[in-house]
N, C-alpha and C positions, 0 to 999 in steps of 0.2 A: 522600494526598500532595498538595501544593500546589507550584506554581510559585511564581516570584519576586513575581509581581502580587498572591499570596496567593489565587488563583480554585484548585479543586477542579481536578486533573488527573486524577486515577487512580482515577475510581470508576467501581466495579463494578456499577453502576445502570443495570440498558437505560434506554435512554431512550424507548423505548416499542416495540411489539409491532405498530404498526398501519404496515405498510408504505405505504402513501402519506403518512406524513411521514418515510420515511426519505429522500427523493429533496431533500428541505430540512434537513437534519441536517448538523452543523456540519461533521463529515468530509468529508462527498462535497462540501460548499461549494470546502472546504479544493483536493481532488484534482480537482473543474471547472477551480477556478481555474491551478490549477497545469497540467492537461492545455492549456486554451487556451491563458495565458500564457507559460508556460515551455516546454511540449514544442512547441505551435503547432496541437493536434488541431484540427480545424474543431468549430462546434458540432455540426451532424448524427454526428459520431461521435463526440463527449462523450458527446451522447444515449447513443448506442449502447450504446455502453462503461457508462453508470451502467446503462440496462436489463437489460446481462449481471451488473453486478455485484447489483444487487439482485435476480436470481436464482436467484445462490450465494447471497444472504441469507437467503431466503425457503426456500429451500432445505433452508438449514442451521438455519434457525428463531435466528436472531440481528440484530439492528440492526445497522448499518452501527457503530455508535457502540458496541455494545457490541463487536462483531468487533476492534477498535478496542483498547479497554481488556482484553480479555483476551490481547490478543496483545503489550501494553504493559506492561501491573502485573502484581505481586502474585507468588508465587511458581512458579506454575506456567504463566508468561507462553511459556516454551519450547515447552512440550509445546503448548500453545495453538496456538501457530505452525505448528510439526510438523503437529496434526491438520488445522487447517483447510488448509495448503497441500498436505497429501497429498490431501485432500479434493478438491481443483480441480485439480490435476494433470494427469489426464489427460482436462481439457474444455477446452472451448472462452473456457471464462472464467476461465484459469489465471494470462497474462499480463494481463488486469483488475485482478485480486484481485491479483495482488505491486506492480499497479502502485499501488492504492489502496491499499495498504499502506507502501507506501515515502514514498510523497506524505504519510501520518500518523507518520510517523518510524519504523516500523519496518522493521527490518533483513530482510531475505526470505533475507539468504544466510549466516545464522549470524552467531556472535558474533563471527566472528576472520575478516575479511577483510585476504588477504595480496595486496600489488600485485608487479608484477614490478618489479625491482632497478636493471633496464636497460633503458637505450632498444631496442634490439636484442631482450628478453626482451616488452619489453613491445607491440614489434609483432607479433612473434610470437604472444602470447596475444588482444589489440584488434585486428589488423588493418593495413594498409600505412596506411591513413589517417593513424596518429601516427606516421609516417616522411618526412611532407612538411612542407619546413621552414616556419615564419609568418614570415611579412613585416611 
């Protein structure tokens, strides 16, 4: 599969086996940037955060890149997802790994995400916080 640019998106190729280049792999580049930028983490817990995630790697004996692509492409991209998050579930590097997941564009909470309807429904599910008006 190819993107619009015509570069390779969806292959099924580790991009290598040897965990001290997965900490420079284009994914985790991808999810630093995005934890610093966007969420606001500090860098001491980016760190942190990549050394839990490259634990579930190492782990699971998979590159951050391929974890990646199998949980992206190809037909059995579901079941992919399934295992590895049943996988981390119930550790400590559960909320890592969905977040480095979501940061590579995959969806962590299934294919059919329903929002609430209503303002009223949807505080109830988020919180009071989307009950306070913006100025």
């Amino acid at each position: 599969m190819k993107n619009l640019n015509g570069s390779e998106v969806c292959s099924l190729k580790d991009s290598g086996n040897d965990p001290s280049t997965w900490r420079s792999s284009a994914s985790v580049a991808r999810w630093c940037d995005g934890l610093l930028h966007i969420i606001g983490c500090a860098p001491r817990e980016v760190t942190e955060k990549v050394d839990l995630l490259l634990q579930f790697c190492a782990e699971q004996q998979v590159s951050p890149e391929r974890l990646i692509n199998e949980c992206y492409c190809g037909p059995n991209r579901m079941a992919q997802r399934a295992f590895y998050l049943n996988a981390v579930r119930f550790t400590k590097m559960n909320l890592v790994v969905q977040s480095f997941l979501v940061h590579n564009g995959i969806n962590v909470f299934g294919e059919l995400v329903c929002m609430p309807d209503t303002m009223k429904r949807l505080i109830e599910d988020q919180g009071d916080q989307w009950g306070l008006s913006r100025s």
